[in-house]
N, C-alpha and C positions, 0 to 999 in steps of 0.2 A: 185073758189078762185079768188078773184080780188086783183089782187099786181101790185106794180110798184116800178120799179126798176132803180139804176145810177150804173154808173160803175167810174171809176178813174183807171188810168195807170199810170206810172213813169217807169225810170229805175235809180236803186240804183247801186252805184262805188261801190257794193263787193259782192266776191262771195254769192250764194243762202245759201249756210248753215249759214251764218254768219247772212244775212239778215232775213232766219226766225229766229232763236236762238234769236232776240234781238226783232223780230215784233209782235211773237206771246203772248209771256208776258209781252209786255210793260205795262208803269204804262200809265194808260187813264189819267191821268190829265195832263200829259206830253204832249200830241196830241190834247187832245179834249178841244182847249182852249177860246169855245164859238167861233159863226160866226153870226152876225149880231145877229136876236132877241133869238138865241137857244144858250143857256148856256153852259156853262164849264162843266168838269167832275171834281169833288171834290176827291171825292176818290173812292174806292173800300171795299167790307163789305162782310166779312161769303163768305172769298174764300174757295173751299173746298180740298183744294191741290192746288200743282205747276199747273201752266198752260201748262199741256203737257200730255192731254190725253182725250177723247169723257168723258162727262159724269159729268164734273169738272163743279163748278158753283160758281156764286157771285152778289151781288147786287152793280150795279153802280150805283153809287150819284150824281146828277148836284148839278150847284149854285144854281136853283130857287127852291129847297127843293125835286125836283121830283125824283125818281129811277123807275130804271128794275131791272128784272132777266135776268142774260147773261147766257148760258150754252153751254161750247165748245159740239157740237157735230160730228165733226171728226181731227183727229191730223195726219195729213200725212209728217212726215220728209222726204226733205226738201223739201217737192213738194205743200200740198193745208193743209189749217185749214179751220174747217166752222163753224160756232157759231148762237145762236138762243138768239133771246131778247123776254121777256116775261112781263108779270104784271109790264106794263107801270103804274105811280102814277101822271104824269104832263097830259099834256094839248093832247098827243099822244096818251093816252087810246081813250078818244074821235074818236080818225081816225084809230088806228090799232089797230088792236088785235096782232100783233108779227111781229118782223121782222127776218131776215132772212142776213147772212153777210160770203163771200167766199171769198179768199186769196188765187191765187197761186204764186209761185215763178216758173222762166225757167231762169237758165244760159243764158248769153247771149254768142253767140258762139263769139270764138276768143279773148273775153273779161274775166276781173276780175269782170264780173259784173252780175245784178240780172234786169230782166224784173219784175216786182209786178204790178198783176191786183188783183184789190178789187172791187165785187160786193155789192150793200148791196140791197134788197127787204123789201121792208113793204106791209102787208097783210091788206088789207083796213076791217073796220069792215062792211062792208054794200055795194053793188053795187052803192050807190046812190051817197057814200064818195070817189068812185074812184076815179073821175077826180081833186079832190080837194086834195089826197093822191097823186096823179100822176103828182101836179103839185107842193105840197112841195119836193115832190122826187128828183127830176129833178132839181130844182133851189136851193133851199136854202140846202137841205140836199146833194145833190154833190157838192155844195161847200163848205160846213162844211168837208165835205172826202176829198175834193181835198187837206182843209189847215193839215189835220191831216196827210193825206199822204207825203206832203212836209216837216210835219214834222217830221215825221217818218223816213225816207230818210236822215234827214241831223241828226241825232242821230246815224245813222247807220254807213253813212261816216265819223262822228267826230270819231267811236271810230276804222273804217276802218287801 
């Protein structure tokens, strides 16, 4: 398998139960609000349930017309969720075949607060595409996380 992967950290002003309770079902057009050439999230389609359990699935919509398949595949309260993207329609079928997205939350001791690290992996379609998968990874696609996680973060302390 040839993947490559970014990570992003924060720490959110409130407790962990509060912080997933609001991180794990956010609405994506709320965070994913386009980062230089990679698009917004428009909405969300054919969710199959609440978002609060392995197995739950939906089609996310960008602005330049493209979608995936998201499908939570673990739901650990209030400690880790992990989710899978599938049948990319944009310009990402070309370089991945799925990615792959981890969230845990850890109390921060002493504090009313939440440590959140979020991985996210893409699975390159070809050993040949890795380095060119490994190197949207890294730059444009952690910085697309890093603005989602900042925003994520201050939704969480607004309603703290």
């Amino acid at each position: 398998m040839q993947s490559a992967a970014a990570r992003v950290i924060t720490t959110i002003e409130a407790p962990k139960e509060k912080a997933f309770l609001h991180i794990v079902p956010i609405d994506l057009a709320s965070i994913f609000t386009g980062y230089g050439p990679l698009p917004s999230v428009t909405e969300t389609l054919k969710q199959t349930g609440p978002w609060d359990a392995a197995g739950r699935s939906r089609t996310v919509v960008f602005s330049d017309g493209s979608s995936a398949e998201e499908t939570l595949t673990s739901y650990e309260y209030p400690n880790r969720f992990t989710y899978r993207i599938t049948e990319f329609t944009g310009v990402l079928r070309l370089l991945a075949s799925e990615a792959r997205g981890e969230w845990w939350f850890e109390s921060v001791p002493g504090r009313s607060a939440t440590s959140v690290r979020w991985r996210y992996e893409f699975i390159s379609r070809s050993k040949i595409l890795k380095p060119l998968v490994s190197l949207f990874t890294r730059s444009l696609w952690r910085g697309y996380m890093g603005k989602a996680l900042r925003l994520s973060k201050a939704q969480v302390e607004a309603q703290a």
